[in-house]
VOPAGU-2260 file (C-alpha; in pm, 1 decimal, decimal comma):
REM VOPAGU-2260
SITE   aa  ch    i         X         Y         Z
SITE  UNK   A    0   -5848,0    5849,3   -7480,5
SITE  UNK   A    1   -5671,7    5676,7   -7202,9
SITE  UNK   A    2   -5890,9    5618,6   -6877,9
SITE  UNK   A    3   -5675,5    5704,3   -6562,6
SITE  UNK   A    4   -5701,5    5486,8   -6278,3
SITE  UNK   A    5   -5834,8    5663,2   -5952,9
SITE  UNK   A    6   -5527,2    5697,1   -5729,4
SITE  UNK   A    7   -5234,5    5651,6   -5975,4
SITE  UNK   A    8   -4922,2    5834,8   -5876,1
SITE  UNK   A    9   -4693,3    5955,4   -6090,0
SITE  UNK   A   10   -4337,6    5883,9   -5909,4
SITE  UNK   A   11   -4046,5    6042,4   -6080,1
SITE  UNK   A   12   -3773,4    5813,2   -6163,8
SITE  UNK   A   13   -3538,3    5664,6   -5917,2
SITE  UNK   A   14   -3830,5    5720,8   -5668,7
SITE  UNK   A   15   -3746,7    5389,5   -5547,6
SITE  UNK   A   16   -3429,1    5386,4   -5424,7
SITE  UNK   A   17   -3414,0    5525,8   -5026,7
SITE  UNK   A   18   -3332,6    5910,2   -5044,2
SITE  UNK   A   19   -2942,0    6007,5   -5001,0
SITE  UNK   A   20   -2871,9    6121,9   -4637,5
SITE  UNK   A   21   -2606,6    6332,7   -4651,2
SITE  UNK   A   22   -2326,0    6318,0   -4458,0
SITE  UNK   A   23   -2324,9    6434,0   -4078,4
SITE  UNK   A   24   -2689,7    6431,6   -4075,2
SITE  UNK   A   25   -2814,6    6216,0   -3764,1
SITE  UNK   A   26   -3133,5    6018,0   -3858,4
SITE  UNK   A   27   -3408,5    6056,3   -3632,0
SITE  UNK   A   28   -3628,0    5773,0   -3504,1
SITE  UNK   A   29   -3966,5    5741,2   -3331,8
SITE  UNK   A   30   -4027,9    5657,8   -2965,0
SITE  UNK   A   31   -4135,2    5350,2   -3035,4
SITE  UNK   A   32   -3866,0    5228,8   -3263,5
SITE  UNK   A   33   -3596,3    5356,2   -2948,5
SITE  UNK   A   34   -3802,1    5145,4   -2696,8
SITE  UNK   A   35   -3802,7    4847,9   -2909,6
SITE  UNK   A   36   -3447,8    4882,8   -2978,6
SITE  UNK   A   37   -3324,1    4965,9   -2637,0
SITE  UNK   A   38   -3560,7    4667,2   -2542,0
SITE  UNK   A   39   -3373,1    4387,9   -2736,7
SITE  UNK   A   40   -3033,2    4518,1   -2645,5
SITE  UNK   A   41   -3128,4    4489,7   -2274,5
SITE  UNK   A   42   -3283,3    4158,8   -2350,7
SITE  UNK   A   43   -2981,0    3994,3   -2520,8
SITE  UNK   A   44   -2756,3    4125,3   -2184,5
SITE  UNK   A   45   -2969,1    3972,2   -1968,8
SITE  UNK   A   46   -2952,3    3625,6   -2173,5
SITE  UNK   A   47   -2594,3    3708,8   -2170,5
SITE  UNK   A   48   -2596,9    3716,0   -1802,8
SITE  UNK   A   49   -2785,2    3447,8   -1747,5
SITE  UNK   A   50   -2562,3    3216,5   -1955,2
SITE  UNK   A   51   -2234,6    3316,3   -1728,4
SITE  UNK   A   52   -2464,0    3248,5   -1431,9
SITE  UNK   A   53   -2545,7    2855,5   -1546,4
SITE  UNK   A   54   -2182,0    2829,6   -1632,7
SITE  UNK   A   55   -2067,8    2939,2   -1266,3
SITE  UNK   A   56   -2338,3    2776,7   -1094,9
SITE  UNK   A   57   -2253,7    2431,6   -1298,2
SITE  UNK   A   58   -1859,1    2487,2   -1220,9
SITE  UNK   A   59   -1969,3    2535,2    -839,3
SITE  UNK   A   60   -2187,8    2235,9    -905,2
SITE  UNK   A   61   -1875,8    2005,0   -1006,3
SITE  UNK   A   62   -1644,7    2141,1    -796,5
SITE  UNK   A   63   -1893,1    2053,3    -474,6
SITE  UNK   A   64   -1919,4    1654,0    -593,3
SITE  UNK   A   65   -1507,4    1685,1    -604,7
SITE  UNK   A   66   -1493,7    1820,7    -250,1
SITE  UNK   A   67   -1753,7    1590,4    -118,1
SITE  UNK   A   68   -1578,0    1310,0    -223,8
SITE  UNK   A   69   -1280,7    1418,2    -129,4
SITE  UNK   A   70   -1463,8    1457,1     232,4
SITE  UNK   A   71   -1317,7    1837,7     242,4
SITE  UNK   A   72   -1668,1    2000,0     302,0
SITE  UNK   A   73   -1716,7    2073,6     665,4
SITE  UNK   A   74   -2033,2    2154,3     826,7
SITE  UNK   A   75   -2102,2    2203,5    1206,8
SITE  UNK   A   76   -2340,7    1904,5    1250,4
SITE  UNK   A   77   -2592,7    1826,3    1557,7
SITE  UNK   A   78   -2455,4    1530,0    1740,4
SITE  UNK   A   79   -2789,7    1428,9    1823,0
SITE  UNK   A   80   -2836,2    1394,6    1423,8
SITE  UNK   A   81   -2519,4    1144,8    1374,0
SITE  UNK   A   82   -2621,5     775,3    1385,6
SITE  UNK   A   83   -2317,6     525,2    1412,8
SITE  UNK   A   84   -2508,5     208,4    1354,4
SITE  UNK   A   85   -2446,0     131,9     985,7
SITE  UNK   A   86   -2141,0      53,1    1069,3
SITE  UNK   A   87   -1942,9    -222,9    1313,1
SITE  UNK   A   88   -1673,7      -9,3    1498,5
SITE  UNK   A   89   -1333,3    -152,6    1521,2
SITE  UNK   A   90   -1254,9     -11,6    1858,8
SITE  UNK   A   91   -1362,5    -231,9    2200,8
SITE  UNK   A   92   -1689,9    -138,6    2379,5
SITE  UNK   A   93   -1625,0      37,2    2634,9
SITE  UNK   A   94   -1500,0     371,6    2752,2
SITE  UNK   A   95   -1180,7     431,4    2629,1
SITE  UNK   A   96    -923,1     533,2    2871,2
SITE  UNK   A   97    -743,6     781,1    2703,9
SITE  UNK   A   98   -1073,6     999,1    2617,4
SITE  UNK   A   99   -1018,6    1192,2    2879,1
SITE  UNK   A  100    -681,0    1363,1    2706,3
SITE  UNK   A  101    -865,3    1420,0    2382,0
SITE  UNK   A  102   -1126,1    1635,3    2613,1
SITE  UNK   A  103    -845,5    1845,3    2729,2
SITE  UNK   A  104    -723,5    1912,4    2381,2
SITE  UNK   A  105   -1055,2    1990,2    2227,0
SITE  UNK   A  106   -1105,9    2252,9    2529,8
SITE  UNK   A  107    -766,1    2416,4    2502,4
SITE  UNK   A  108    -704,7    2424,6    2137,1
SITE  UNK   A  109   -1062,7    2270,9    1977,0
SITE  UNK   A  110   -1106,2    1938,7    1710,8
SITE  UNK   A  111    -810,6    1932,1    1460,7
SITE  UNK   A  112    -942,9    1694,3    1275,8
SITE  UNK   A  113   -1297,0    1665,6    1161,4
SITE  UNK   A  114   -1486,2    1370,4    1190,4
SITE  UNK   A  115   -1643,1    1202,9     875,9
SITE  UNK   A  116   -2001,0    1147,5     832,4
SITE  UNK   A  117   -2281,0    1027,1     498,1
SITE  UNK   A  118   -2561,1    1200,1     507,4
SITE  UNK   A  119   -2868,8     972,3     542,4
SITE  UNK   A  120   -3248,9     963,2     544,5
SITE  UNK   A  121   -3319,0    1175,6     876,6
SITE  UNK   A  122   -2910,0    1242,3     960,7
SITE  UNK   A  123   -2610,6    1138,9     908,3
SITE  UNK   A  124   -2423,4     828,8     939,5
SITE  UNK   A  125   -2087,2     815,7    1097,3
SITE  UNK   A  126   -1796,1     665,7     910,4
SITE  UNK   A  127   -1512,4     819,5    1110,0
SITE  UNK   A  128   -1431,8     970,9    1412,6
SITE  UNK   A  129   -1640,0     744,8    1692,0
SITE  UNK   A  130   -1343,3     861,6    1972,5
SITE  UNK   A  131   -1383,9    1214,2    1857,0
SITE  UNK   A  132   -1783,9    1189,1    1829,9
SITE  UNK   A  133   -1761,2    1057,6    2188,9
SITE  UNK   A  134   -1596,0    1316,4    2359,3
SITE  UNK   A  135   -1794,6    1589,1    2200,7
SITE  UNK   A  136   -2098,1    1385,1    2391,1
SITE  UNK   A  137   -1925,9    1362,8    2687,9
SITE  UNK   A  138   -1821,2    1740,1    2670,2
SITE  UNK   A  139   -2154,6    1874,7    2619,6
SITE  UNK   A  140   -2327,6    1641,2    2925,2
SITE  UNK   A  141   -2065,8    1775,3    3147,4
SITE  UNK   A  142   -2052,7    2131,1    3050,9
SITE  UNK   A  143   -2368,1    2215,4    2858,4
SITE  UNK   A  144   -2194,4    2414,9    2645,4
SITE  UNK   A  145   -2355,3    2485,8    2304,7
SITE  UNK   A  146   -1999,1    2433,9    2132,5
SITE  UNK   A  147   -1990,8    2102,1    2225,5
SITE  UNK   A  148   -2354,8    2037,4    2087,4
SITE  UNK   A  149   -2257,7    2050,4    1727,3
SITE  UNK   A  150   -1880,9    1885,5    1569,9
SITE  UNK   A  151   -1711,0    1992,8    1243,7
SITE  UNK   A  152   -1787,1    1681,7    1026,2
SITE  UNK   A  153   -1639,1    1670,6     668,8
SITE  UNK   A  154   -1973,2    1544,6     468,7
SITE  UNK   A  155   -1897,6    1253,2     244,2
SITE  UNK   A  156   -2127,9    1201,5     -70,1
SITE  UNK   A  157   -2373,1     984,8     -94,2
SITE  UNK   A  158   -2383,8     689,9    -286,6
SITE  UNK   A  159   -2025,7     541,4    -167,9
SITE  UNK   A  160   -2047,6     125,7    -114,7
SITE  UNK   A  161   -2027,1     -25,1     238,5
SITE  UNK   A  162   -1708,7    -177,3     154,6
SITE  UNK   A  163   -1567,3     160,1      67,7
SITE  UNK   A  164   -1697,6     293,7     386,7
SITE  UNK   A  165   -1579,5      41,4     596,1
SITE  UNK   A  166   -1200,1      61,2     389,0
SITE  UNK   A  167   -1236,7     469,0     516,8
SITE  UNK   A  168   -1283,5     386,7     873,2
SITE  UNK   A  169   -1066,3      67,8     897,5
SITE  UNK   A  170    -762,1     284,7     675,2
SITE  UNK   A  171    -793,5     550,0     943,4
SITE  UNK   A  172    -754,1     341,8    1265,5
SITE  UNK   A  173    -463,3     155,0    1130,5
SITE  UNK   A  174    -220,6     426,5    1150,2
SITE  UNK   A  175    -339,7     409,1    1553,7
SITE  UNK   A  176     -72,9     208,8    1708,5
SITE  UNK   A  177    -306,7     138,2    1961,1
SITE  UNK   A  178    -527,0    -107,9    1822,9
SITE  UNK   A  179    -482,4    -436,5    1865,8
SITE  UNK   A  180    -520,4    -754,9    1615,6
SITE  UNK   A  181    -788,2    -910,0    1820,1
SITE  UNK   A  182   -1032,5    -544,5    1770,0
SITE  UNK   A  183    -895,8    -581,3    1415,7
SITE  UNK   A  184   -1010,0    -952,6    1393,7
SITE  UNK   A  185   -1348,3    -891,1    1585,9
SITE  UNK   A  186   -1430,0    -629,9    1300,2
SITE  UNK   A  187   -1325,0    -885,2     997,2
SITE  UNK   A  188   -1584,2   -1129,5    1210,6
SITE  UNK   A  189   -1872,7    -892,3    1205,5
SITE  UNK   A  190   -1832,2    -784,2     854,5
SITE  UNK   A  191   -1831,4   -1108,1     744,5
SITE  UNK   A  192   -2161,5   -1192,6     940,2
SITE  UNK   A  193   -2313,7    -905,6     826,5
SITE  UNK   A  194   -2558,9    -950,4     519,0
SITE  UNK   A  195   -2478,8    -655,5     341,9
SITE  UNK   A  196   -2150,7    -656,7     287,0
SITE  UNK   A  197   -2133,7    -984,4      42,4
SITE  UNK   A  198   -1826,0   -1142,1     166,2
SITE  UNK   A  199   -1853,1   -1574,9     188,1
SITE  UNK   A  200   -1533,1   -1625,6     404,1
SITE  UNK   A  201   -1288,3   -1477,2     668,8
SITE  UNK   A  202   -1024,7   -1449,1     430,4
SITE  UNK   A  203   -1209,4   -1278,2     149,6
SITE  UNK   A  204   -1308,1    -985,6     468,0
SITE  UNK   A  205    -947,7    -929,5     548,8
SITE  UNK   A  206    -834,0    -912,1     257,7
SITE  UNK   A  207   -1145,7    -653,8     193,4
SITE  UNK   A  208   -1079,9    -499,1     488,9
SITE  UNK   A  209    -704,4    -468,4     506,4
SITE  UNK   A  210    -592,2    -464,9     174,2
SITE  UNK   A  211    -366,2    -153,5     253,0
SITE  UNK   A  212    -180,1    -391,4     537,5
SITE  UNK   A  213     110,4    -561,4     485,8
SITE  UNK   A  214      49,3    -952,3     396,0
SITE  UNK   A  215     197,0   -1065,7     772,1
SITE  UNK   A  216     -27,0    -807,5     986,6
SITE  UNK   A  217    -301,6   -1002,1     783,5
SITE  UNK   A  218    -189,6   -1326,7     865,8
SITE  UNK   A  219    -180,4   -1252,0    1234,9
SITE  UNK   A  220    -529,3   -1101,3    1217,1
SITE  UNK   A  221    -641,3   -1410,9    1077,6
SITE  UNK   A  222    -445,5   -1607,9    1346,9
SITE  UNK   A  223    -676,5   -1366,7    1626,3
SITE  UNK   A  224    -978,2   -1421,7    1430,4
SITE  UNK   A  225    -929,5   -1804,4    1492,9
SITE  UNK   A  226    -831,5   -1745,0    1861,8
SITE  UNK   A  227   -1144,5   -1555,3    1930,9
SITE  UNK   A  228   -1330,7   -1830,8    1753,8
SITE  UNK   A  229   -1248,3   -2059,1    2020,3
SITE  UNK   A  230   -1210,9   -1854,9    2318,9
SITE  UNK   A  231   -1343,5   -1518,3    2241,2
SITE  UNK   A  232   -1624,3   -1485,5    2459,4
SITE  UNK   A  233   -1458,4   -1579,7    2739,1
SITE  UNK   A  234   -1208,6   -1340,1    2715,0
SITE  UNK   A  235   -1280,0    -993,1    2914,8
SITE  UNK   A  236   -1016,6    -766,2    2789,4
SITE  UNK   A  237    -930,0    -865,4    2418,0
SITE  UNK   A  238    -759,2    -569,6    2313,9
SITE  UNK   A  239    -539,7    -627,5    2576,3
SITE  UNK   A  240    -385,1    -926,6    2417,8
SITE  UNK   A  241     -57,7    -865,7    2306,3
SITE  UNK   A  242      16,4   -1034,0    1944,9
SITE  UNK   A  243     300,7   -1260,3    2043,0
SITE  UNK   A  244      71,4   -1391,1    2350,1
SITE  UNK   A  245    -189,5   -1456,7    2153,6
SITE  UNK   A  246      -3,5   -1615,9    1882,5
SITE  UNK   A  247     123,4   -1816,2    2189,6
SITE  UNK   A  248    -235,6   -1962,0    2299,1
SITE  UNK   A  249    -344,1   -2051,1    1950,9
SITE  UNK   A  250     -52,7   -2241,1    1936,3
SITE  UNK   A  251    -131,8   -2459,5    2223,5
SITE  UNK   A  252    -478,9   -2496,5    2178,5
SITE  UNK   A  253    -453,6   -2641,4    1841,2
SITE  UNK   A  254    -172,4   -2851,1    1889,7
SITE  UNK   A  255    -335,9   -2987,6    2264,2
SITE  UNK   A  256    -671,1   -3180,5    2200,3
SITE  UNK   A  257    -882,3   -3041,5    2513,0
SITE  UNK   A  258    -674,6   -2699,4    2605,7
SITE  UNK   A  259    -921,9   -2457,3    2465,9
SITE  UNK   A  260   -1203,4   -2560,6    2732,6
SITE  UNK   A  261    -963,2   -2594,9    2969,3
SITE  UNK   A  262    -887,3   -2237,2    2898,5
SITE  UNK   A  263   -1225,8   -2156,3    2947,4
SITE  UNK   A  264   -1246,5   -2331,1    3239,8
SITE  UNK   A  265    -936,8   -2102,9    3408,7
SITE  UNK   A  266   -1063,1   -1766,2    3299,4
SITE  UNK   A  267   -1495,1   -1811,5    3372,2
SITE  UNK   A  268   -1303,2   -1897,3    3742,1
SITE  UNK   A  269   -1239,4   -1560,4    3785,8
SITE  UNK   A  270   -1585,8   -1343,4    3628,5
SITE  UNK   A  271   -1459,7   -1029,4    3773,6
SITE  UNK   A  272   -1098,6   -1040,7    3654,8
SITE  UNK   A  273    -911,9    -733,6    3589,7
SITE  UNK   A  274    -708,2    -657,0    3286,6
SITE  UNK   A  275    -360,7    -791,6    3435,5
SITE  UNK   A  276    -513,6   -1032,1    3594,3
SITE  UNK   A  277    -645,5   -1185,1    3261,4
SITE  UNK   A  278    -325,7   -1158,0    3060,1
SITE  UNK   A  279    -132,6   -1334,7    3379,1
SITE  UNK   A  280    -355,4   -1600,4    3352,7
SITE  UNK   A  281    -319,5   -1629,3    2963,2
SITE  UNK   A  282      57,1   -1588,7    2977,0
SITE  UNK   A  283      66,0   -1902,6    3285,3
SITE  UNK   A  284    -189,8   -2092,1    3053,9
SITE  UNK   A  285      23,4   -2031,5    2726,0
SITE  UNK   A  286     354,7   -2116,5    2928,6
SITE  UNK   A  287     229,1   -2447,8    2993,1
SITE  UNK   A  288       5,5   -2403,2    3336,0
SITE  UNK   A  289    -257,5   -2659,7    3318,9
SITE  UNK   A  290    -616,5   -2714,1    3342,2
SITE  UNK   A  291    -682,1   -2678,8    3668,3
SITE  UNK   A  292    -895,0   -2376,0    3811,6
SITE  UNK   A  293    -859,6   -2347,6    4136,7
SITE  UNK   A  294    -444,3   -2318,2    4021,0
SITE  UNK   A  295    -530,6   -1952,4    3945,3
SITE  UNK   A  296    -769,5   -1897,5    4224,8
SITE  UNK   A  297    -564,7   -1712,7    4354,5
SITE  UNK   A  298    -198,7   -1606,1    4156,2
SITE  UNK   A  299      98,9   -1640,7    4361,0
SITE  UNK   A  300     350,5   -1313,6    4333,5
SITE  UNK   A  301     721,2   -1450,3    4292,3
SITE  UNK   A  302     911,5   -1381,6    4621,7
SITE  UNK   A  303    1212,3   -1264,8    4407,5
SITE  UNK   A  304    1089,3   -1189,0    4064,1
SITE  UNK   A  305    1462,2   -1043,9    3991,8
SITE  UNK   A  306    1596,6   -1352,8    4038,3
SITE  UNK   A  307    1697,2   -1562,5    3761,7
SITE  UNK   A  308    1945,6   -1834,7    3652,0
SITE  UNK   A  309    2062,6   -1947,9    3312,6
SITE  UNK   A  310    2267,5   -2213,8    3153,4
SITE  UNK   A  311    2364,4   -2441,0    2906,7
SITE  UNK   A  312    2362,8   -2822,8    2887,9
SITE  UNK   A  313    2534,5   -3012,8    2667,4
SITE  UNK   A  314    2416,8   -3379,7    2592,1
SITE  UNK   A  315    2585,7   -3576,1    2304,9
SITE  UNK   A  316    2516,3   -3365,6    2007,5
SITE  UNK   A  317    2212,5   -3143,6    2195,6
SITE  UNK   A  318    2213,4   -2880,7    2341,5
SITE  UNK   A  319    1991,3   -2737,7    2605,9
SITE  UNK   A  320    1894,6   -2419,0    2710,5
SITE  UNK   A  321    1755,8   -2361,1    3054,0
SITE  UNK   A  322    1612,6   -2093,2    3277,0
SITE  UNK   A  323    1496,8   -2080,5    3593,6
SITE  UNK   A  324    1333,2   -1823,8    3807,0
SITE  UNK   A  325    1147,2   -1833,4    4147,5
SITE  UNK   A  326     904,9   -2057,7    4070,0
SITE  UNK   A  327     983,6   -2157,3    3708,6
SITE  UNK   A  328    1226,0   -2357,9    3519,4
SITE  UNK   A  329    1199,1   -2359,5    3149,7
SITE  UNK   A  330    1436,4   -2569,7    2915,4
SITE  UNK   A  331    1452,4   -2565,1    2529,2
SITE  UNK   A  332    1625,4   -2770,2    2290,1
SITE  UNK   A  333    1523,7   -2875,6    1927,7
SITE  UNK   A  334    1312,7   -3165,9    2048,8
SITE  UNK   A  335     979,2   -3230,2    1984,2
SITE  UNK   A  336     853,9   -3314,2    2366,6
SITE  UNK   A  337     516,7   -3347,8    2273,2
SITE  UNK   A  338     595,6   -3659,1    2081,4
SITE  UNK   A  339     725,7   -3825,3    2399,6
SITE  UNK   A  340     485,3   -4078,5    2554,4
SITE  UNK   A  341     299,7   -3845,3    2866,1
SITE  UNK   A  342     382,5   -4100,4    3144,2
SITE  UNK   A  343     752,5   -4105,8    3001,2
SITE  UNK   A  344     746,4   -3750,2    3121,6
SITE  UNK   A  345     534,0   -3784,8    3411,3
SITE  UNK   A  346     820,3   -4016,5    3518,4
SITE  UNK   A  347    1112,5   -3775,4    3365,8
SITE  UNK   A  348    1027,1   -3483,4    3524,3
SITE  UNK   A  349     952,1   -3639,3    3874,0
SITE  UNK   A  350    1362,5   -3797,4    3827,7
SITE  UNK   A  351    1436,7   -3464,2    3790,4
SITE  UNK   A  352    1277,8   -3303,9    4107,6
SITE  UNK   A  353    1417,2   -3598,7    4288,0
SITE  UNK   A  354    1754,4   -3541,4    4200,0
SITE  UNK   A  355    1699,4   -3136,1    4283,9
SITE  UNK   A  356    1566,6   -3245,5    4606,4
SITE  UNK   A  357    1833,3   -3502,6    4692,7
SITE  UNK   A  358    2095,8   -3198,1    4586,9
SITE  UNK   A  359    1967,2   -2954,2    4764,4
SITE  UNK   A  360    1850,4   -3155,1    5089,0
SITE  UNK   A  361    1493,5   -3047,8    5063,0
SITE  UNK   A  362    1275,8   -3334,4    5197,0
SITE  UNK   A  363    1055,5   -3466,8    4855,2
SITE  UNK   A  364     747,9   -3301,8    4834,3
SITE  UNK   A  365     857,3   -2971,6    5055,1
């Protein structure tokens, strides 16, 4: 006799195959099974959702380093939080005389253009826009006005070299015809004595500096750079000198041993010399007026500055050109004169007064 086992069931066959529902028939589940369900499905939209959101937020990411660069994000900044002492502006100290228009234009139809600033340890740093930046401040003093107290400023991202900073503000201001070679040479001077910037000779900061000029515009700011070596701090109103003029007094003072201390001598005789005043000095100094100070004391106004005579003298094969005004005469010819022995022309042009004097019956010396 066969011993059953306690708890044997007898299943019937095909017991273990999962019953037939027929068709039409909803299955029913328990609570539980619907709230683990309904769980997961709300779990995998939320991953879902999340995973659009880190794809957006890293597109916006990307996007806001292009734009930075690109200096086309604008922010309202405090102008008591923008530093401009990283860099050496390329404008003269000073107030600049035409500030006073900009005012008017940011009061009647606001800033245009937004100034361009890196943002720094404690503020920002101002790359461009000093004019601008200036008569916000002036604005605000004068008016108190809270618009004036912050400035659009397109934010610049970080990590940019000082050259390429320097190339953004110095690219700017040379679409200004208003600035002059010798604020352009004054800046190649200071970036090449500043530490940071890595340069070894003038040259090599031009060329940094300027590469977007043309080669002569970098020649002549070389030419200034090597005038204001010699006379620069004597000179009150640089960016007043006009290029051929100073072309003019480099000229002379390195082909005349002596003429650059004698043009310091002429200008430290008049300390508190105005703007025209200084360029008629230069201008009598680079025409050939002398060394003597006291000469330009005080400048002598032509009687008849309309006045003016010229002619042509021929001589053998030469010819000579000649103008005279009240005051002046002037002669060219293609001759080097400065070859000529000095008391040889000493005693040349004293024949020649003589003979004016004789012609005209002027007593010598009257």
């Amino acid at each position: 006799m066969t011993k059953r086992r306690m708890f044997d069931i007898d299943f019937p066959e095909g017991a273990d195959e999962p019953p037939v529902v027929p068709a039409g028939t909803e299955t029913r589940r328990g609570p539980m099974a619907a709230a683990i369900t309904e769980n997961a499905t709300a779990l995998r939209e939320r991953q879902q959702a999340e995973a659009l959101i880190r794809d957006e937020n890293d597109r916006l990411a990307h996007e806001l380093v292009r734009l930075k660069k690109l200096g086309l994000i604008v922010d309202l900044i405090p102008l008591d939080a923008i530093r401009t002492t990283k860099l050496t502006r390329d404008r003269a100290s000073g107030r600049d005389p035409e500030l006073d228009e900009l005012k008017e234009s940011i009061k009647a139809v606001g800033l245009s253009n937004p100034i361009r600033v890196e943002a720094g340890e404690g503020g920002f740093e101002l790359v461009q826009g000093f004019r601008r930046l200036a008569a916000y401040a002036e604005l605000h003093a004068e008016t108190g006005d809270a618009r004036y107290a912050t400035i659009p400023a397109g934010l610049l991202a970080k990590g940019e070299t000082l050259e390429s900073l320097y190339r953004r503000m110095v690219d700017e201001n040379l679409v200004r015809r208003d600035i002059s070679f010798a604020e352009m040479a004054q800046l190649a001077r200071a970036y090449l004595a500043d530490p940071d910037t890595g340069v070894t000779d003038l040259d090599q900061a031009i060329a940094t500096l300027y590469g977007s000029a043309g080669r002569q515009k970098r020649v002549y700011i070389r030419n200034f750079a090597a005038l204001l070596d010699r006379i620069g701090g004597h000179l009150a109103h640089p960016h007043a000198l006009p290029r051929a003029l100073g072309l003019a007094l480099l000229k002379r003072i390195d082909r005349e041993p002596g003429a650059g201390s004698a043009l310091q001598r002429l200008l430290a005789a008049r300390p508190a010399r105005s703007e025209d005043e200084e360029l008629a000095i230069l201008r009598d100094f680079a025409d050939g007026a002398g060394g003597d100070a006291e000469a330009v004391e005080k400048p002598r106004g032509p009687a008849n500055p309309a006045a003016k005579t010229s002619l042509r003298v021929t001589r053998g094969g030469d010819v000579a050109r000649c103008t005279a005004t009240d005051g002046r005469v002037e002669l060219r010819m293609d001759r080097d004169f400065s070859s000529i022995d000095r008391h040889r022309l000493e005693e040349a042009v004293t024949a020649f007064l003589n003979a004016l004097d004789d012609a005209t019956g002027r007593p010598p010396g009257r």
